[in-house]
VEXMIRO-71548 format. One record per residue (C-alpha): z, x, y. Coordinates in steps of 0.02 Angstrom, whole numbers, padded with zeros to 5 digits, always signed. Layout:
N
ZXY;...
//
This chain:
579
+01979+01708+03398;+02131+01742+03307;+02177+01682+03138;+02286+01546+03225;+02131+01486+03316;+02027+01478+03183;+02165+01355+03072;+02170+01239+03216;+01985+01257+03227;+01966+01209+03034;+02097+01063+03039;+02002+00990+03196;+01848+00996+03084;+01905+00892+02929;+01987+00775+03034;+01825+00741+03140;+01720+00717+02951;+01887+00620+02874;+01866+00506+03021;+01677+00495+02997;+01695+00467+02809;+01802+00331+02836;+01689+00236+02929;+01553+00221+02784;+01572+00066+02688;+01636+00081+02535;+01713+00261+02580;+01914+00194+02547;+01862+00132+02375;+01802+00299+02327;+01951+00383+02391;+02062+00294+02309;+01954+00312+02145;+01962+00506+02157;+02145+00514+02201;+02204+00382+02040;+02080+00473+01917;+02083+00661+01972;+02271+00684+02043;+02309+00765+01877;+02161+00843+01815;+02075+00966+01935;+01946+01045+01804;+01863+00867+01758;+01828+00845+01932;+01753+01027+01979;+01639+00986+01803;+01579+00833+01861;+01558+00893+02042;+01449+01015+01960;+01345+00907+01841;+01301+00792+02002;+01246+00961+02102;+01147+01002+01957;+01067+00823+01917;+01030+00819+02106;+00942+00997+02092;+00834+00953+01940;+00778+00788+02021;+00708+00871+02175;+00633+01020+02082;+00453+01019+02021;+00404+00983+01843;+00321+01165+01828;+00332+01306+01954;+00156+01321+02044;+00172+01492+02112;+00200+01558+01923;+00025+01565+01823;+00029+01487+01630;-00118+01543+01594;-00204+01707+01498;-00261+01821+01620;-00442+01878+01598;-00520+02062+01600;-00559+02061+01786;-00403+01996+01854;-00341+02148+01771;-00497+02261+01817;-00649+02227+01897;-00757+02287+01761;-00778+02133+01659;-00833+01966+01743;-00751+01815+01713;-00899+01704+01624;-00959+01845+01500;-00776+01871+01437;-00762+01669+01403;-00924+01654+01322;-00901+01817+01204;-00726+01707+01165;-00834+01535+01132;-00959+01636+01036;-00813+01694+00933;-00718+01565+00887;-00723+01476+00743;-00651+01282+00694;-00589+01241+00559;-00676+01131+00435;-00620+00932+00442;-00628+00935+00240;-00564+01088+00125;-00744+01135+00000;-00735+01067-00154;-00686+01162-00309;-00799+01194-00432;-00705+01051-00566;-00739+00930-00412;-00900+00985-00369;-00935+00927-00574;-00849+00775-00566;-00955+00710-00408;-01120+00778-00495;-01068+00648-00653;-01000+00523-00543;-01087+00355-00558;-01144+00295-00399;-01192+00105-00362;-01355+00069-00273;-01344-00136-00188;-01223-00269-00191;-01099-00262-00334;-01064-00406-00455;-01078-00406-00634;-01223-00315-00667;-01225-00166-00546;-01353-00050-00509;-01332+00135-00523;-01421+00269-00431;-01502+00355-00566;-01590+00179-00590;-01491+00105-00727;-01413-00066-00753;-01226-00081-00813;-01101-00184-00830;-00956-00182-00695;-00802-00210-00787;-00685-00101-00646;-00675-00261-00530;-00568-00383-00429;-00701-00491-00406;-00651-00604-00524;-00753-00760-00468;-00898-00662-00452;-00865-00725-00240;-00955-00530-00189;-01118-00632-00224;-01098-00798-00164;-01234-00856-00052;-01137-00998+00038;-01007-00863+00056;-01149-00746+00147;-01212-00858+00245;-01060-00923+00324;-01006-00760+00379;-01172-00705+00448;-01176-00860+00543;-00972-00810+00587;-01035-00622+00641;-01164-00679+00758;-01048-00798+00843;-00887-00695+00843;-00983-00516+00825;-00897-00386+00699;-00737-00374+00746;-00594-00427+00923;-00553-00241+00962;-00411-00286+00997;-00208-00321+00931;-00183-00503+00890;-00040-00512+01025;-00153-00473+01173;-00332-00521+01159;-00360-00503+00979;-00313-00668+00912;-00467-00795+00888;-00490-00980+00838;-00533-00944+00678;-00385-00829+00655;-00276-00972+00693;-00362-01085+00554;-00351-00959+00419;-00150-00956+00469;-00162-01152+00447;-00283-01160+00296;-00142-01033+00200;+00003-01118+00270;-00071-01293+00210;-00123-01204+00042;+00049-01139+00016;+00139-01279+00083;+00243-01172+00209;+00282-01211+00376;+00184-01076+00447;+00106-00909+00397;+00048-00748+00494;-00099-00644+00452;-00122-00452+00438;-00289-00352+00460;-00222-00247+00325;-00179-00297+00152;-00076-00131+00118;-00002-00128+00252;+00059-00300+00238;+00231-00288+00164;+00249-00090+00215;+00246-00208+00382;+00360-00339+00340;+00517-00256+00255;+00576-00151+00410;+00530-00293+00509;+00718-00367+00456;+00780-00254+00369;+00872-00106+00456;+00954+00041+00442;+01129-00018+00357;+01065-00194+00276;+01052-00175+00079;+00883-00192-00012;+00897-00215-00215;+00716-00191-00281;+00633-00200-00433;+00597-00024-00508;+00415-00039-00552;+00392-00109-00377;+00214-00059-00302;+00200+00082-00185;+00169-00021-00019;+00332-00094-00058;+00418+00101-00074;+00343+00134+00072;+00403-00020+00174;+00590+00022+00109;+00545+00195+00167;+00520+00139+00339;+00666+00013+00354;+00806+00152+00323;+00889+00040+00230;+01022+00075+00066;+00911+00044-00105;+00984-00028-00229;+00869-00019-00388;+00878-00132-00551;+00794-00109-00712;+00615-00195-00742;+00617-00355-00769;+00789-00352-00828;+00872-00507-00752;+01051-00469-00830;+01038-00274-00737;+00984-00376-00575;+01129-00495-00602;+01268-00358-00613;+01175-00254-00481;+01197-00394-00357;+01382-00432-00396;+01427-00239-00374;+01339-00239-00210;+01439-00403-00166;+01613-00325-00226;+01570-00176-00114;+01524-00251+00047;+01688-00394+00015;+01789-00297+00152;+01636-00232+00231;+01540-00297+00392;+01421-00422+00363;+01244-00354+00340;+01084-00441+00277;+01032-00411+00104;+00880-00442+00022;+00801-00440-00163;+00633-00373-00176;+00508-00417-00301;+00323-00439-00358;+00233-00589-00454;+00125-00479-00552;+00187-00296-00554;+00050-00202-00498;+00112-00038-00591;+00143-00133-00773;+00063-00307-00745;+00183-00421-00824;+00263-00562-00729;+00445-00595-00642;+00562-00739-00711;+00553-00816-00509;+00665-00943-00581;+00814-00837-00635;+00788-00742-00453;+00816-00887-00360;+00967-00944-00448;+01035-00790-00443;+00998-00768-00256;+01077-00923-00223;+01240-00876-00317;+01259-00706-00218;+01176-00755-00055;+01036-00649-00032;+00892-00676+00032;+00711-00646-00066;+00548-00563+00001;+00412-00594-00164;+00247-00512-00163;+00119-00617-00233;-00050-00479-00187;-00106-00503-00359;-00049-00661-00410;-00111-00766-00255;-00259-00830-00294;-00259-00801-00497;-00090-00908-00543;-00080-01089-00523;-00149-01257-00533;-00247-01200-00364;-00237-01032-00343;-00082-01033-00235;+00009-00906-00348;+00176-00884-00452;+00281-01034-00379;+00151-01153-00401;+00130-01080-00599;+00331-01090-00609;+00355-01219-00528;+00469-01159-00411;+00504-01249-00219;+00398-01117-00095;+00552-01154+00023;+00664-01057-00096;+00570-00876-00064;+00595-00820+00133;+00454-00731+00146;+00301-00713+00020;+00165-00591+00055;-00009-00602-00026;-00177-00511-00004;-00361-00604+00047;-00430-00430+00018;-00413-00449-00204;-00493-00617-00278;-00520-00685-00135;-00653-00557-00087;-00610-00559+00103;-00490-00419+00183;-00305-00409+00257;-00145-00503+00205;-00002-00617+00249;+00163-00662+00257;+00231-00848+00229;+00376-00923+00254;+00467-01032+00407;+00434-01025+00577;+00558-00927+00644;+00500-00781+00500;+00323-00790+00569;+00370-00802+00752;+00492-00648+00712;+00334-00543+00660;+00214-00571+00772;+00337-00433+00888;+00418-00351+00756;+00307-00303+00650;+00219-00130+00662;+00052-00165+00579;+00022-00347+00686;+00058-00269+00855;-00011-00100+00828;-00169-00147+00725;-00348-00231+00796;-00342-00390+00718;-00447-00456+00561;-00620-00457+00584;-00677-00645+00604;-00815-00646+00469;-00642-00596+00342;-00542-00732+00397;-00701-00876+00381;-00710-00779+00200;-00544-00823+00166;-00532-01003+00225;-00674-01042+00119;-00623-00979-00051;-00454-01051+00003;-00547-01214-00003;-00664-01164-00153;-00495-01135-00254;-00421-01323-00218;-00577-01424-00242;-00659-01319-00374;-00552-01298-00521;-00688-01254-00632;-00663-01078-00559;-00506-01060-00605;-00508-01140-00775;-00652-01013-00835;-00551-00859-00768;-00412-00912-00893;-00543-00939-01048;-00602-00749-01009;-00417-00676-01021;-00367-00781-01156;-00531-00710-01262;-00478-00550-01179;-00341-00545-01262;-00381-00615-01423;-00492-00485-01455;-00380-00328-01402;-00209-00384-01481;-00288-00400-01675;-00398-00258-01663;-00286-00120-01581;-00171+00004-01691;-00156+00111-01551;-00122+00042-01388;-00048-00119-01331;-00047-00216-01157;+00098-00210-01054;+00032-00368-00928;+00060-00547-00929;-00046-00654-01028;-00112-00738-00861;-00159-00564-00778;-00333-00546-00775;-00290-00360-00752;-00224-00292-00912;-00163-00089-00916;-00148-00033-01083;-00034+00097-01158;-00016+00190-01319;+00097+00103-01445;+00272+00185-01453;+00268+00231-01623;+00091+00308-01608;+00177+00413-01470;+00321+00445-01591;+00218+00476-01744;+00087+00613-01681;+00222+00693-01568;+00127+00661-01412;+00180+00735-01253;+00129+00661-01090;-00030+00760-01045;-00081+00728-01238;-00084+00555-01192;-00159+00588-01029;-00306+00703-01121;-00317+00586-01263;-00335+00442-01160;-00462+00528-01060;-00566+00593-01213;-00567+00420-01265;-00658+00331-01102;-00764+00479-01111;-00813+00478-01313;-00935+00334-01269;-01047+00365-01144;-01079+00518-01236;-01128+00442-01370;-01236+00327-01263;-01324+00456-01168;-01369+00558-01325;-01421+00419-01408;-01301+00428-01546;-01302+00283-01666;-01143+00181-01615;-00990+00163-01759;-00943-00033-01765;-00785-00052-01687;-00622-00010-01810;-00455-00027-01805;-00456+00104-01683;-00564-00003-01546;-00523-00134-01417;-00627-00269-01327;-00639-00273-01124;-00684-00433-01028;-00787-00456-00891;-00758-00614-00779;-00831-00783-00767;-01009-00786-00819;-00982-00621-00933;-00886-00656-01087;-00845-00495-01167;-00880-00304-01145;-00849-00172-01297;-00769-00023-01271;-00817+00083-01444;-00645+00190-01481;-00698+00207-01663;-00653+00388-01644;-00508+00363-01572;-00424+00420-01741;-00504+00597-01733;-00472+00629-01547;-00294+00618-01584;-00314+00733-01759;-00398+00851-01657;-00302+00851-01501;-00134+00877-01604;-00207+00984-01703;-00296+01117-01589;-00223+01081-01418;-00348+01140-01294;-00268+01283-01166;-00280+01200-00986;-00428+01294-00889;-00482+01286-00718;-00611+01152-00778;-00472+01047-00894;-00359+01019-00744;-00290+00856-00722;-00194+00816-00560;-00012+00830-00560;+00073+00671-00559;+00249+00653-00545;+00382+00518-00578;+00302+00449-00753;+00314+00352-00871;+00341+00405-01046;+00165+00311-01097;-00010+00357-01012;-00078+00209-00973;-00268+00139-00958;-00297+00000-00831;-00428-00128-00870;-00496-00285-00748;-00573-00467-00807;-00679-00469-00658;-00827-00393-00576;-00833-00253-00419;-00748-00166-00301;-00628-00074-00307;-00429-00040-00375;-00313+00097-00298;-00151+00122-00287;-00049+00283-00352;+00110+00377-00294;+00015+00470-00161;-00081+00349-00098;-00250+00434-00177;-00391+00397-00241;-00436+00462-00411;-00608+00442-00503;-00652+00490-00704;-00807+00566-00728;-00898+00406-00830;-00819+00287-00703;-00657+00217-00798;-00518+00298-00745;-00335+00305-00817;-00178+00383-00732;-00001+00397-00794;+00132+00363-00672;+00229+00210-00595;+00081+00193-00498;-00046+00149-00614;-00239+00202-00557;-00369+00176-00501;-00545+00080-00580;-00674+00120-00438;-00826+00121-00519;-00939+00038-00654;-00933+00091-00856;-01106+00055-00964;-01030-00057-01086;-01103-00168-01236;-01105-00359-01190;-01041-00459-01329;-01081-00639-01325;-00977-00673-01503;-00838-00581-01528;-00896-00559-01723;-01058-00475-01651;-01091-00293-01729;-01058-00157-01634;-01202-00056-01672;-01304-00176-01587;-01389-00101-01416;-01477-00185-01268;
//
């Protein structure tokens, strides 16, 4: 066949498959595509022919070649010297896993030895291991709820029905009855339209913020916001906008930059976020000024109420009932069970279509079992405690306001940075104390440390006890417990001798390193009873060695366990006085 041949051959060929081709449906559409889109460009169609050969070739090939072995090849695949089963168990015999937990240090290993550890129930007397009796004054049990029989009873009689927990997410087989009734019970208790619960207090409002708020939409927050909060912003990727403390006229100008910014912008949502009582400081947020102010610039307002629900209030039902501001005016308000109320998890409040919104939005409701249904009885029964038993409430305040009647007079050196409501009250050297002995932050830290520490050593060795000076503050306990001494009479000479002869930091004097401070250490002191309080910058727990701990940072620390403390029935009592 001659080259002639051959071309006729070939042109016979295409015609026969242009023929066939034609006869496929759909076959003149696709010429005509190829001809109108690749007349001019050759290249883009050889690329593409190329990419569709090579999608074609990875969908038919195998995920992993099978002929190809992945794995190590032992001794007698090599040789036939070694057998396979003594060369894996010399290899199991060798190996070694690593430990779960790091070993302690030898500083930790002495700070668990002097560690107080509590034997029983907790309430206001708690009992410690070595045997002895103290007073609990590192609590949220305010109402003394830990040992309330009716409580017990009702959620014994809740696990045997429901057992201990729905292993399960609320959204497929994890919601119960009684879930639904706590909803209602807070909803009715608020006076919202509807509310959603969490199994989770923490991870409440971590939950809610990047539930609306996305990448692109504006948050302006509070800068002594709580960590949960920093952690929910985290999440949502959105801009931060920050305003100073507390400062309403900062806030104000904050939110009319942000509005003169995004004028010629697209719209995006924005949102002001706040707390009712600042976890990290304790004072309370003008709600009144935030609401007119979101009004006037159109955002919309996510409040934290986790320690304010359940302290604040006529009944309890937190900083807009004790303002006296409409619930309708804050979108979304998030509270805690797990803090006075003595049950567990949290919520969010608001209108239905906010609730509704979370229940597939939000991370820590579809990804978490739900609340145990002994928690959620708990709950709906202090919830109903609070509104027809005002007593409660009413003796709480009486215990601050001594609280604080004692501490304010008394004090030279430190002064409390919370609200006159909180029944948590952090204290922190007085500026000009600071100022005046030239204190840098770990003198505070030590000196504040030294000073939680003076008295038990005086206790244990059974040193006559000073009456308290200038230099010493009162504690309260909560309801039935009217006041607890701290003696600080030293307090004076710590400070002398830690300016004096600052101590050179040893393996056994280190403190762990805290970053983003404050300029004042700070000591963190509770009206109520047990449990436990923890929140700092990393999300860690930190103990002191006689049980009251202090920590410096935005993230104030963490009271976990009980200090032996003198009771003090009148606040003139002596001092000296033991039990």
């Amino acid at each position: 066949m001659d080259l002639q041949d051959a071309h006729g051959w070939l042109v016979d060929v295409l015609s026969e498959v242009s023929v066939q081709f034609q006869k496929v449906p759909g076959s003149a559409i696709f010429l005509r595509y190829v001809k109108s889109s690749y007349q001019n460009d050759p290249i883009r169609s050889a690329v593409e022919l190329f990419l569709f050969l090579f999608a074609v070739r990875y969908l038919l090939a195998p995920k992993y070649s099978t002929s190809k072995k992945s794995y190590v090849k032992l001794t007698d695949e090599v040789s036939q010297d070694t057998l396979p089963e003594e060369e894996i168990d010399e290899l199991v015999d060798e190996w070694v896993p690593e430990p779960l937990v790091a070993p302690q240090t030898v500083f930790e290993e002495a700070e668990n030895e002097k560690r107080p550890i509590i034997v029983g129930p907790t309430g206001p007397k708690s009992k410690l291991l070595s045997g002895r009796v103290v007073t609990n004054v590192a609590s949220y049990n305010f109402y003394n709820l830990a040992g309330n029989e009716t409580l017990k009873e009702k959620a014994i009689q809740t696990l045997r029905t429901y057992g201990v927990g729905p292993c399960g997410p609320p959204g497929f087989y994890g919601t119960q009855d009684v879930h639904q009734k706590t909803e209602a019970d807070i909803s009715a208790h608020l006076g919202t339209t509807a509310c959603i619960i969490y199994a989770q207090a923490f991870s409440t409002i971590s939950s809610v913020i990047p539930a609306f708020s996305k990448r692109g939409d504006i948050i302006v927050a509070d800068k002594a916001v709580n960590f949960a909060i920093r952690k929910g912003m985290q999440i949502s990727r959105s801009s931060i906008r920050w305003y100073e403390h507390n400062d309403m006229v900062d806030l104000q100008n904050v939110l009319a930059s942000v509005v003169k910014e995004q004028a010629k912008k697209p719209l995006t949502r924005r949102f002001i976020v706040t707390e009712g009582l600042f976890e990290n400081v304790g004072d309370m947020v003008d709600l009144v000024k935030v609401v007119e102010l979101r009004h006037r610039y159109k955002f919309r307002l996510i409040l934290d109420e986790t320690w304010s629900f359940g302290v604040l209030g006529k009944t309890g039902a937190g900083l807009t009932e004790h303002q006296g501001v409409n619930i309708k005016e804050v979108d979304m308000l998030v509270g805690s069970l797990a803090g006075p109320l003595c049950a567990g998890g949290g919520f969010c409040a608001g209108s239905s279509e906010i609730v509704e919104h979370q229940r597939l939005s939000a991370s820590a409701y579809t990804f978490s079992a739900a609340l145990p249904a002994m928690l959620a009885t708990t709950a709906s029964e202090v919830l109903a405690m609070l509104e027809t038993n005002s007593e409660m409430l009413s003796l709480l305040r009486e215990n601050i306001k001594t609280m604080w009647a004692q501490l304010d007079p008394r004090s030279e050196w430190v002064h409390c940075t919370s609200a006159s409501e909180n029944p948590i009250m952090i204290l922190v050297l007085k500026a000009e104390v600071v100022a005046n002995r030239k204190l840098s932050l770990s003198d505070q830290e030590q000196l504040l440390q030294e000073m939680v520490d003076e008295e038990p050593r005086q206790h244990q060795n059974g040193r006559r006890r000073e009456p308290i000076s200038k230099g010493g503050f009162l504690l309260l306990c909560g309801t039935d417990i009217l006041a607890s001494a701290l003696t600080v009479a030293n307090f004076p000479r710590l400070v002398s001798n830690r300016v004096a002869s600052p101590r050179t930091a040893t393996e056994g004097d280190r403190r762990p390193n805290r970053r983003n401070m404050h300029s004042s250490a700070m000591l963190g002191i509770t009206t109520g009873h047990a449990s436990t309080w923890f929140c700092n910058q990393r999300h860690r727990l930190c103990y002191s060695t006689n049980g009251l701990f202090f920590q410096t940072g935005k993230s104030i620390g963490t009271l976990l366990t009980p200090f032996d403390v003198q009771l003090f029935r009148d606040p003139n009592r002596s001092a000296t006085t033991r039990r």
